[in-house]
ROBAMI-331043 format. One line per 4 residues: number of its first residue (from 1); for each residue x, y, z of N, C-alpha, C. Coordinates in steps of 0.1 Angstrom, whole numbers, padded with zeros to 4 digits. Layout:
N
NUM> X/Y/Z/X/Y/Z/X/Y/Z | ...
END
This chain:
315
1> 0008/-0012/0000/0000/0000/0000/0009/0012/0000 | 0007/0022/-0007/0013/0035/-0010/0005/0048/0001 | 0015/0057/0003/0009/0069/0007/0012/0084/-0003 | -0002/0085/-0008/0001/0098/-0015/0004/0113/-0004
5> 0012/0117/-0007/0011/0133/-0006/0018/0144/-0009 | 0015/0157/-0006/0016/0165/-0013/0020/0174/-0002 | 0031/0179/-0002/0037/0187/0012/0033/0202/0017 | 0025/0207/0003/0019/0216/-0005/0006/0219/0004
9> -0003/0208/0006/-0013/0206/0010/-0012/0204/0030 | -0028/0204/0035/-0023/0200/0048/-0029/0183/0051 | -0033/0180/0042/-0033/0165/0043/-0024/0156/0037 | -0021/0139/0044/-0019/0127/0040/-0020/0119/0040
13> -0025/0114/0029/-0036/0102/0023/-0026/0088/0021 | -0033/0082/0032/-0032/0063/0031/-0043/0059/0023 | -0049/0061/0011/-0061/0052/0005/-0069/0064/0013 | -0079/0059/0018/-0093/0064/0029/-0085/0070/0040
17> -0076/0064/0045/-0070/0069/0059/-0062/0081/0057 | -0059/0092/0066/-0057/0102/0066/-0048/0110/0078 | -0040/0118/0075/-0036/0123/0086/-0032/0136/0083 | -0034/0146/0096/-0027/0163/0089/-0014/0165/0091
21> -0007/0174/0084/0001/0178/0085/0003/0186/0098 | -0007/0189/0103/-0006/0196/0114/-0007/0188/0128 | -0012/0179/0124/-0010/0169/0139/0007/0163/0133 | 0008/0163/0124/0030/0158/0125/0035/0172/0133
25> 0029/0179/0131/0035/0192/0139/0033/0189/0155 | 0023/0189/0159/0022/0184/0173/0029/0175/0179 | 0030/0163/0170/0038/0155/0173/0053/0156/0175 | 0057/0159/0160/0069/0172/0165/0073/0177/0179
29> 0066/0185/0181/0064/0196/0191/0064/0187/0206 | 0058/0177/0207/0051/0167/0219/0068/0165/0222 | 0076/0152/0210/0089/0146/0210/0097/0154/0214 | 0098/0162/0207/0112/0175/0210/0109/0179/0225
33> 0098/0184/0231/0098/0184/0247/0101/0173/0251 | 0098/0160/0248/0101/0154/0255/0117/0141/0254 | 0124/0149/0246/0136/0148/0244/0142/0159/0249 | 0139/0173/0250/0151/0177/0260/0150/0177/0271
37> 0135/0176/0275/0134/0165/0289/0145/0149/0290 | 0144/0149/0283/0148/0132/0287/0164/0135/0291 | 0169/0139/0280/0185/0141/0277/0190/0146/0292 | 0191/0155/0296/0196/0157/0310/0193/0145/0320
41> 0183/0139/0319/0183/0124/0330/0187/0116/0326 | 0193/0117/0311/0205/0106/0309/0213/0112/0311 | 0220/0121/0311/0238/0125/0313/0233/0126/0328 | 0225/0127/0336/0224/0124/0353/0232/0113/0355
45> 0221/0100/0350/0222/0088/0351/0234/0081/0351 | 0243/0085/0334/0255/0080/0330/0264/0089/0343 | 0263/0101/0347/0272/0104/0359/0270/0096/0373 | 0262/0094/0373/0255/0084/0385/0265/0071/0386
49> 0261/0063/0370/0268/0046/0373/0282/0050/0375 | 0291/0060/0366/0304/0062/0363/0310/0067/0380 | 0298/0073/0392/0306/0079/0402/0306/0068/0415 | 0291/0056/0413/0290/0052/0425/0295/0041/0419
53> 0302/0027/0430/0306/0020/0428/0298/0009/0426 | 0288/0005/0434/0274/0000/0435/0266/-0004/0421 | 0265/0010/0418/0257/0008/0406/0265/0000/0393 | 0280/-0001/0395/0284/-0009/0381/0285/-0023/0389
57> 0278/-0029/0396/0276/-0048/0398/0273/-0052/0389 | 0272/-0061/0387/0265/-0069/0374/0256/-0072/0374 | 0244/-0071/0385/0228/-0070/0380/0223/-0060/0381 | 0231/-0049/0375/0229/-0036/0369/0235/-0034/0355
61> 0241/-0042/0352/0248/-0041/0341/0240/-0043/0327 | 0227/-0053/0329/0217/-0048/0319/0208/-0036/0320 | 0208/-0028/0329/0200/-0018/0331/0210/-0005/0325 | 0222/-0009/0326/0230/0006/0321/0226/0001/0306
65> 0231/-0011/0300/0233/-0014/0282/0216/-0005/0280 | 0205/-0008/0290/0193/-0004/0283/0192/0007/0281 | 0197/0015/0292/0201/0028/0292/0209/0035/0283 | 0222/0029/0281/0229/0034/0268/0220/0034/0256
69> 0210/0024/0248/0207/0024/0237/0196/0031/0236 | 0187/0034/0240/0176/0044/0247/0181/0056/0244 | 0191/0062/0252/0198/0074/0250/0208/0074/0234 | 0211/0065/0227/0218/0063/0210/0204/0068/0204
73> 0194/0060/0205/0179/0063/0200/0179/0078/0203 | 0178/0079/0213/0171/0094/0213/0177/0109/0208 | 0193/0103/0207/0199/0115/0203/0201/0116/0187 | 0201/0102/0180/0204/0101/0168/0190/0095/0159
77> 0185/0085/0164/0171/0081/0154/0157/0092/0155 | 0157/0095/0169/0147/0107/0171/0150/0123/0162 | 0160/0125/0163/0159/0135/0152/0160/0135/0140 | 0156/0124/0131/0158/0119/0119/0139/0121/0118
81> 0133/0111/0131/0118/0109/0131/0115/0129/0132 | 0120/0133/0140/0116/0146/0144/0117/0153/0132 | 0124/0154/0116/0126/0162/0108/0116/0159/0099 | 0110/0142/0099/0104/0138/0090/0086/0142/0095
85> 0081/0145/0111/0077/0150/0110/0074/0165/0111 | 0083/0172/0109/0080/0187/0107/0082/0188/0098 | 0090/0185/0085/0083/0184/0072/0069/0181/0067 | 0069/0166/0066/0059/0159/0067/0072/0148/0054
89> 0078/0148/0050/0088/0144/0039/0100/0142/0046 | 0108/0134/0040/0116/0128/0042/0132/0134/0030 | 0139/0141/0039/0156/0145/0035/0164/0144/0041 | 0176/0135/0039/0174/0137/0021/0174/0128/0014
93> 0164/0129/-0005/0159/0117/-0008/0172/0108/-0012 | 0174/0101/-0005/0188/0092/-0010/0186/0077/-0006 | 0187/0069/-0007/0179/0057/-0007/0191/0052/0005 | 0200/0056/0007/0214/0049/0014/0210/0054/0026
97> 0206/0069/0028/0200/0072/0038/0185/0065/0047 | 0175/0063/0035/0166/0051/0041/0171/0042/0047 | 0178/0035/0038/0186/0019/0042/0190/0022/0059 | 0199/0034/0062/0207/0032/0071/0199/0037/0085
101> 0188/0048/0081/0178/0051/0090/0170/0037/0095 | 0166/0025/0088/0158/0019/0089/0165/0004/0099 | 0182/0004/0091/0190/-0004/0100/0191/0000/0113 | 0193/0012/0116/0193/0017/0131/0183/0014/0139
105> 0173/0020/0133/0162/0018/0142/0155/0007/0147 | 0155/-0001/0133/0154/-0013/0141/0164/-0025/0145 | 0175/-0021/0149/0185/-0029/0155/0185/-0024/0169 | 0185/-0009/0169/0182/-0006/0185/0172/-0010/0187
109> 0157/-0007/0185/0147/-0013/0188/0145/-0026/0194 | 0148/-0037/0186/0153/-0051/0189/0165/-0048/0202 | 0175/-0045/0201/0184/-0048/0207/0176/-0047/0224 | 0176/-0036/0223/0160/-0029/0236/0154/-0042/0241
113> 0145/-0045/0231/0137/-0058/0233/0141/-0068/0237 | 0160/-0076/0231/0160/-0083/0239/0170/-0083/0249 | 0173/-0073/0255/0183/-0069/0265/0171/-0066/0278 | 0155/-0066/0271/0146/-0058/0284/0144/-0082/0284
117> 0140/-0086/0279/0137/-0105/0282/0150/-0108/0288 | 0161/-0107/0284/0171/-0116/0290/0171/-0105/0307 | 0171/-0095/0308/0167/-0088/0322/0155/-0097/0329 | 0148/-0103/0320/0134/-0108/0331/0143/-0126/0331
121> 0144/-0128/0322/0152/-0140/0326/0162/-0137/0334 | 0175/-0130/0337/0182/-0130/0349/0179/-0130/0357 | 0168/-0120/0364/0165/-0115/0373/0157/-0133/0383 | 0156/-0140/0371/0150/-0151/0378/0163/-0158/0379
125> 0171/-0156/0379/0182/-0162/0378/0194/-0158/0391 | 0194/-0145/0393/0199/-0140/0407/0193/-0139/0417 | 0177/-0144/0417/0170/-0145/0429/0166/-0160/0435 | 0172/-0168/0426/0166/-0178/0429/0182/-0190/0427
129> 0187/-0188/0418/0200/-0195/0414/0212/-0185/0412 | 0217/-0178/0423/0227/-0169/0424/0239/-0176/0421 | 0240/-0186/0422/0251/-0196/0421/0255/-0199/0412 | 0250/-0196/0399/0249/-0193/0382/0260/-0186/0379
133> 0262/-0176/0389/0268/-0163/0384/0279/-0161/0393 | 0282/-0172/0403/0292/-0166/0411/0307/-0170/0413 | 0306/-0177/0402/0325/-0181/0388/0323/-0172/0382 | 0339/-0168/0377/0335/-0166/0363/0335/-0172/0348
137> 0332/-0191/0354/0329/-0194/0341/0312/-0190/0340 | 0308/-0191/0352/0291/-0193/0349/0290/-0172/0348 | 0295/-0163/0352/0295/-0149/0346/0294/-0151/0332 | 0310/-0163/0326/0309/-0154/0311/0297/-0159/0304
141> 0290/-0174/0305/0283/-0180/0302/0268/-0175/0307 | 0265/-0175/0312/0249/-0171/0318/0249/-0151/0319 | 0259/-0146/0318/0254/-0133/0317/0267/-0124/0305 | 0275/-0128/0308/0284/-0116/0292/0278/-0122/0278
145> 0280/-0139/0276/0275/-0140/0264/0263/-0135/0260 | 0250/-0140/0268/0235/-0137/0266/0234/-0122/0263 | 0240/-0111/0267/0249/-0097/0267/0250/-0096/0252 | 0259/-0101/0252/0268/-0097/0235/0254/-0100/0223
149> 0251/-0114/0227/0238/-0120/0218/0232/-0107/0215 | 0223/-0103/0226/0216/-0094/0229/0222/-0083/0216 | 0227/-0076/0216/0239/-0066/0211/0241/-0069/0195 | 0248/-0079/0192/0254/-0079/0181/0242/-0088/0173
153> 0236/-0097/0178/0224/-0105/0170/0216/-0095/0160 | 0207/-0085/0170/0198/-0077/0159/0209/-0070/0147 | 0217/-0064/0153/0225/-0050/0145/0228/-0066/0133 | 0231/-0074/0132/0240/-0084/0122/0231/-0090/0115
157> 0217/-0088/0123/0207/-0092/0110/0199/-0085/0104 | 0200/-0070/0105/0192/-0062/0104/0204/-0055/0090 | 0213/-0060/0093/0228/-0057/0083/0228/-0062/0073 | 0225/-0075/0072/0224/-0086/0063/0208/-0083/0055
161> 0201/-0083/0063/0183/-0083/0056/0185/-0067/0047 | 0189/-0058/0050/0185/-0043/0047/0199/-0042/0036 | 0211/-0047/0040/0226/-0038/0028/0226/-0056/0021 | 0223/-0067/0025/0233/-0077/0021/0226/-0083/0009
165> 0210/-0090/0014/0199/-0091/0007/0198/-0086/-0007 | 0196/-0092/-0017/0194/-0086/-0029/0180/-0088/-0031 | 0171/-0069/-0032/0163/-0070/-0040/0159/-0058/-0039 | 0147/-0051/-0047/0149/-0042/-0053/0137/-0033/-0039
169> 0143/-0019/-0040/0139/-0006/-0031/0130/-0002/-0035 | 0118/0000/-0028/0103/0006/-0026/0106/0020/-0018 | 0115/0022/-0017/0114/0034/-0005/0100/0047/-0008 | 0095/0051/0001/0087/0068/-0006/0092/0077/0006
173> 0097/0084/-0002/0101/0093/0008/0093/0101/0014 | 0082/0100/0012/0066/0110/0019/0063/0097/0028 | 0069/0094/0033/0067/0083/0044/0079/0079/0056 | 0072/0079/0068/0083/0071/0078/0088/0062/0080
177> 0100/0065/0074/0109/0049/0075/0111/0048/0063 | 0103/0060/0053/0102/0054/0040/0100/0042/0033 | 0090/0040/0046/0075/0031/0037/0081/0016/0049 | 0091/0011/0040/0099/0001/0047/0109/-0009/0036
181> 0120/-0019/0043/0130/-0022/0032/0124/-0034/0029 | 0132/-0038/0014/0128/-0045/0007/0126/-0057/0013 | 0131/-0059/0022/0131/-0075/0028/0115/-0079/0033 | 0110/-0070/0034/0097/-0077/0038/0088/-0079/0028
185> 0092/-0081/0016/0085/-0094/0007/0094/-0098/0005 | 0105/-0104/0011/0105/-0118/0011/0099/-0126/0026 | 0092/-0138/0024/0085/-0146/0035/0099/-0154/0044 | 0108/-0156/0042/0118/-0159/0049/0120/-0149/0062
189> 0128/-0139/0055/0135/-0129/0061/0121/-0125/0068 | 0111/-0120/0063/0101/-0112/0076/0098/-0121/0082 | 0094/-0136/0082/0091/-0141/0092/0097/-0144/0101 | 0114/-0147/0101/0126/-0146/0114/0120/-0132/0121
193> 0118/-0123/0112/0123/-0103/0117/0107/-0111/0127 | 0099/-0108/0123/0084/-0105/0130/0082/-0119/0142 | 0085/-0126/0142/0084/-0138/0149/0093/-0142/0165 | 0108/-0143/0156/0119/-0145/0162/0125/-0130/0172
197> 0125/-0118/0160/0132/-0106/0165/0121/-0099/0176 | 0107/-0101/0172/0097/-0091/0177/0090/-0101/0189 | 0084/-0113/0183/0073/-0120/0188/0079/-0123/0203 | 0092/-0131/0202/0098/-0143/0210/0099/-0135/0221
201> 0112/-0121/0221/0111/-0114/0236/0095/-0105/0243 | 0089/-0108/0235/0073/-0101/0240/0065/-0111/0245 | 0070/-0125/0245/0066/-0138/0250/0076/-0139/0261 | 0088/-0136/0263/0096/-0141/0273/0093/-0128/0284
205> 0089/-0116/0283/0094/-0106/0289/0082/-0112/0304 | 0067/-0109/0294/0056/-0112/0309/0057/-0125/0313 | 0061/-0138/0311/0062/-0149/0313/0072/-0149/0322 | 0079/-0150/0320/0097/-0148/0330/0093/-0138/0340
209> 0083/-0129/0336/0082/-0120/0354/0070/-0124/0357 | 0062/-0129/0352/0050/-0139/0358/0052/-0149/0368 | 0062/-0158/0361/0071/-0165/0370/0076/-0166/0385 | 0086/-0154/0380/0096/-0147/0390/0085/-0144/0403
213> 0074/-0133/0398/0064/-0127/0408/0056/-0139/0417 | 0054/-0147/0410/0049/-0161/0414/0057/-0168/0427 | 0066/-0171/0422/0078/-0180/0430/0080/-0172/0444 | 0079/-0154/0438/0086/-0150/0449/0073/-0147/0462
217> 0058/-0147/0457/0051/-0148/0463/0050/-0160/0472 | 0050/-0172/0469/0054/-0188/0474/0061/-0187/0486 | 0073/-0180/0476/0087/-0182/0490/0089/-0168/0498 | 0080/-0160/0502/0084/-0145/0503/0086/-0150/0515
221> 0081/-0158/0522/0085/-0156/0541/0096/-0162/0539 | 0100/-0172/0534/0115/-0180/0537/0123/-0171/0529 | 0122/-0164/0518/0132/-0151/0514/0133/-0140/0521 | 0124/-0135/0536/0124/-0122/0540/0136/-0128/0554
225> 0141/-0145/0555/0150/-0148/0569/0159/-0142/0561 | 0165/-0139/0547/0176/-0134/0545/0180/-0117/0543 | 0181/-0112/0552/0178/-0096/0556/0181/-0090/0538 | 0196/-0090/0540/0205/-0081/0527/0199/-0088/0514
229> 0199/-0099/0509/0195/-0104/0499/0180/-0102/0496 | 0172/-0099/0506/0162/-0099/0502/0155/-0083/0499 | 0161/-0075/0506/0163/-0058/0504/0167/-0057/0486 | 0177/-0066/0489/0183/-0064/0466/0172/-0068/0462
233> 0169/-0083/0461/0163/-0089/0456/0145/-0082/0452 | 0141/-0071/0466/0128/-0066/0467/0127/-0052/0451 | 0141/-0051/0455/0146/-0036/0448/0146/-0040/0433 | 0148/-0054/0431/0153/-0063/0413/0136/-0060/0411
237> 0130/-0065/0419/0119/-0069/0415/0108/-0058/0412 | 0113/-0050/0417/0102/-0039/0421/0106/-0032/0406 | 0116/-0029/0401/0125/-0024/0387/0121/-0031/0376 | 0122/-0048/0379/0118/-0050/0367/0105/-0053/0363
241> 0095/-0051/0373/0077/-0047/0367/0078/-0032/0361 | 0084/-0023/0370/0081/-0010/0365/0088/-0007/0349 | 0101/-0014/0346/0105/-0017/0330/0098/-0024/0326 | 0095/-0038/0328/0089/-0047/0318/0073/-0039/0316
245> 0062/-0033/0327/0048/-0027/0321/0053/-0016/0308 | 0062/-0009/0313/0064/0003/0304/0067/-0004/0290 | 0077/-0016/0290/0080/-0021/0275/0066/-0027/0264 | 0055/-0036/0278/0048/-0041/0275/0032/-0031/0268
249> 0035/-0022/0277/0024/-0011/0274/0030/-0003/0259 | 0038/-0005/0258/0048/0002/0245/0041/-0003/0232 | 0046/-0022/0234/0052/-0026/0223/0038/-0037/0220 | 0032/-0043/0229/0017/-0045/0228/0008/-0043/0218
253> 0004/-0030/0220/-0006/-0022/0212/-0001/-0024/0196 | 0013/-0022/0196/0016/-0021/0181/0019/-0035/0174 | 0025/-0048/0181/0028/-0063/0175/0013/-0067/0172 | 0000/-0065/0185/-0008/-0067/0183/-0017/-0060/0172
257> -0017/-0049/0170/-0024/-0048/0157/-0017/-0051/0144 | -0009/-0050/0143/-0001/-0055/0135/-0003/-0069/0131 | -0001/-0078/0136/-0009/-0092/0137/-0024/-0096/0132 | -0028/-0087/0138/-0046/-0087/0133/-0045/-0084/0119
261> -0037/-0070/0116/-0037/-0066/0103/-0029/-0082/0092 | -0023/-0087/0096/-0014/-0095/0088/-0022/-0105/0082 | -0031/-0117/0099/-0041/-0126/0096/-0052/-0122/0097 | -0058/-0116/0098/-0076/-0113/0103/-0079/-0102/0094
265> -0080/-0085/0098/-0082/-0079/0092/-0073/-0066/0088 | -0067/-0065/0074/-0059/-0055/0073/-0061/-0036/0078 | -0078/-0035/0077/-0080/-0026/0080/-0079/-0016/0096 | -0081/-0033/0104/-0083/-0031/0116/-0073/-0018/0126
269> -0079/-0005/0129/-0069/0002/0137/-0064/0011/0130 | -0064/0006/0114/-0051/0016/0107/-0052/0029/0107 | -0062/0032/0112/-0062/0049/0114/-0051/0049/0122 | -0060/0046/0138/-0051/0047/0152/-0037/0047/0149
273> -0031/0039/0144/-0018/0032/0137/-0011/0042/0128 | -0015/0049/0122/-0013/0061/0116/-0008/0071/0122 | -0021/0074/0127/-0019/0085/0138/-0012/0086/0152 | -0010/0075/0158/-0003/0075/0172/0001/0065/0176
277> -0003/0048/0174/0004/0037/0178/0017/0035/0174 | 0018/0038/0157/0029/0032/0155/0042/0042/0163 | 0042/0053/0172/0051/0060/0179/0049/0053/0195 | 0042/0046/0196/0047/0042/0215/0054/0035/0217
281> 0064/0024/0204/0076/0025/0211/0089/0038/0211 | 0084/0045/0200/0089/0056/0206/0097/0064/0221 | 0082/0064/0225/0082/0067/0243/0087/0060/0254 | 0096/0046/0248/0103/0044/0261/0110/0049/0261
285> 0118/0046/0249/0135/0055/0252/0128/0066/0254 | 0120/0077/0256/0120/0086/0263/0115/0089/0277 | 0110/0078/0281/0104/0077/0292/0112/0066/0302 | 0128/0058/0297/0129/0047/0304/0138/0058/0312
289> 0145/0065/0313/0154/0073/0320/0146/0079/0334 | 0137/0079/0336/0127/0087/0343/0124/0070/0351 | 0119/0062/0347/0119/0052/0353/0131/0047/0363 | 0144/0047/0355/0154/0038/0361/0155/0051/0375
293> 0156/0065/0378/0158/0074/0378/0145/0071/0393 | 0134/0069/0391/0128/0067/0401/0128/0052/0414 | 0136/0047/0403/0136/0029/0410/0153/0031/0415 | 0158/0039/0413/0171/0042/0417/0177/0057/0429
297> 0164/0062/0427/0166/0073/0435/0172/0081/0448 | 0171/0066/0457/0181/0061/0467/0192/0067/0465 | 0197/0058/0455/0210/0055/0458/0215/0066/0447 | 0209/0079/0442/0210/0086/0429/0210/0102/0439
301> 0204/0102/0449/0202/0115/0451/0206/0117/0462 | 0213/0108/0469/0225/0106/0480/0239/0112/0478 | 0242/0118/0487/0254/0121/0488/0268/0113/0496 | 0260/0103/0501/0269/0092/0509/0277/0085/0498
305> 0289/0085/0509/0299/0077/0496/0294/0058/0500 | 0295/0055/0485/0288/0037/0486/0296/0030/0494 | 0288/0016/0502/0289/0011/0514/0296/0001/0503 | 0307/-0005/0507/0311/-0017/0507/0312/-0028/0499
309> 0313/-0032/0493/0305/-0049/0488/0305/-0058/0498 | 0293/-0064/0498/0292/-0075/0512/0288/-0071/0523 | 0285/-0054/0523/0279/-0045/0535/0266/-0040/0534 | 0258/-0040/0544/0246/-0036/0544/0243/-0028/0556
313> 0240/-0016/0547/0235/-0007/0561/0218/0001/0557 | 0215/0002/0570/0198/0004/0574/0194/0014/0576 | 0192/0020/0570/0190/0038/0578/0176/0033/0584
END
């Protein structure tokens, strides 16, 4: 399906569906507040891990990588999205630039996705089998490799599908993302991308903390005899609902209609989808900084120098 328009004009026509030029301006206007909001609670943040000692453990070490790519997103893909809507068009028309806009975004995207599942899988992993991690052959194995995966997986297939792939460019530049790359008529390649890249961590994220929440419900009295571990443990837990609702509330709304549209009905939503779904994942990277920021606050807006490793103190 094609999008006519006319930059000329204050409308843009999907077929029947429609959107103004003047709500991309809003939208505009919404992102850019809420990017130079965000930006200062990331250079907080990144001063925060680099000063306290605490915060660089290793089951914080997927919370900073989420944090770093969030903050890549926001400084570099968002103002690519930001120009295309206050235009309403897309410069400049160069198809290398599509390509490389579309590799980014969705390799960070993905990467996001599965650095927020292997977070809900750890987390069941240091509260229940800490002993996983306390070599470092079971470190490199159960948390640096699953790490790298995380990392280098999407960006290497999103490399291969978008520059490696031979076939021919649809790009429109009166569109976001410039419509999208060629790879999605092929049935191969989209069904790894949509299944494996998108589906799998949006299955692992509420399952693995359904889990977690479960177990820890079960054993909460025989976990509260362990004072210090269970203070972390209360703090893992409490962080990773408040990340995992935010990713879920995100990314939801958009796999799911998307899906309906694929098997059931193509029409279904496409306004909505038009107009404002296809941007909520957008809003974590701008909203995850504010999160970590509130589930970290403690130990962020303190001036005490950090206690120890293996020390626990009670105010």
């Amino acid at each position: 399906m094609s999008l006519n328009i006319n930059v000329n004009t204050t409308r843009i026509s999907y077929y029947q569906y429609t959107t103004s030029v003047d709500a991309n301006r809003i939208k505009f206007g919404v992102f850019l507040t809420l990017q130079l909001i965000s930006i200062p609670c990331f250079l907080w943040l990144f001063y925060q891990f680099l000063r306290q000692r605490q915060l660089r453990q290793l089951h914080h070490h997927v919370i900073l990588l989420l944090l770093l790519v969030s903050f890549l997103f926001v400084i570099i893909v968002l103002p690519i999205t930001e120009s295309y809507m206050y235009f309403s068009h897309i410069y400049p028309e160069v198809q290398q630039f599509c390509s490389f806009w579309n590799w980014l975004q969705y390799s960070l995207n993905i990467v996001n996705c599965f650095l927020m599942a292997f977070a809900s899988v750890e987390r069941n992993w240091l509260v229940f089998y800490p002993q996983l991690v306390r070599s470092q052959r079971g470190k490199f194995f159960f948390h640096y490799c699953p790490l790298v995966f995380c990392i280098l997986y999407p960006s290497v297939f999103y490399a291969a599908a978008i520059f490696i792939h031979k076939c021919t460019f649809y790009y429109d530049y009166s569109q976001l993302l410039c419509k999208w790359p060629c790879y999605f008529y092929n049935l191969k390649w989209s069904s790894v991308d949509l299944f494996f890249n998108n589906y799998v961590p949006l299955i692992i994220i509420p399952s693995f903390c359904a889990v977690l929440y479960i177990r820890i419900y079960v054993q909460k009295r025989k976990m509260k005899q362990q004072a210090f571990k269970w203070v972390r443990d209360k703090k893992m837990i409490i962080q990773l609902w408040a990340i995992s609702s935010l990713y879920l509330c995100m990314w939801l709304p958009t796999q799911l209609s998307g899906l309906i549209n694929t098997y059931w009905d193509q029409y279904f939503l496409l306004q909505a989808q038009i107009d404002y779904i296809y941007l909520f994942p957008y809003l974590i990277h701008l909203i995850y900084p504010f999160i970590i920021l509130m589930t970290y606050h403690k130990e962020m807006l303190t001036c005490k120098k950090a206690a120890p490793q293996g020390t626990f103190e009670q105010k």
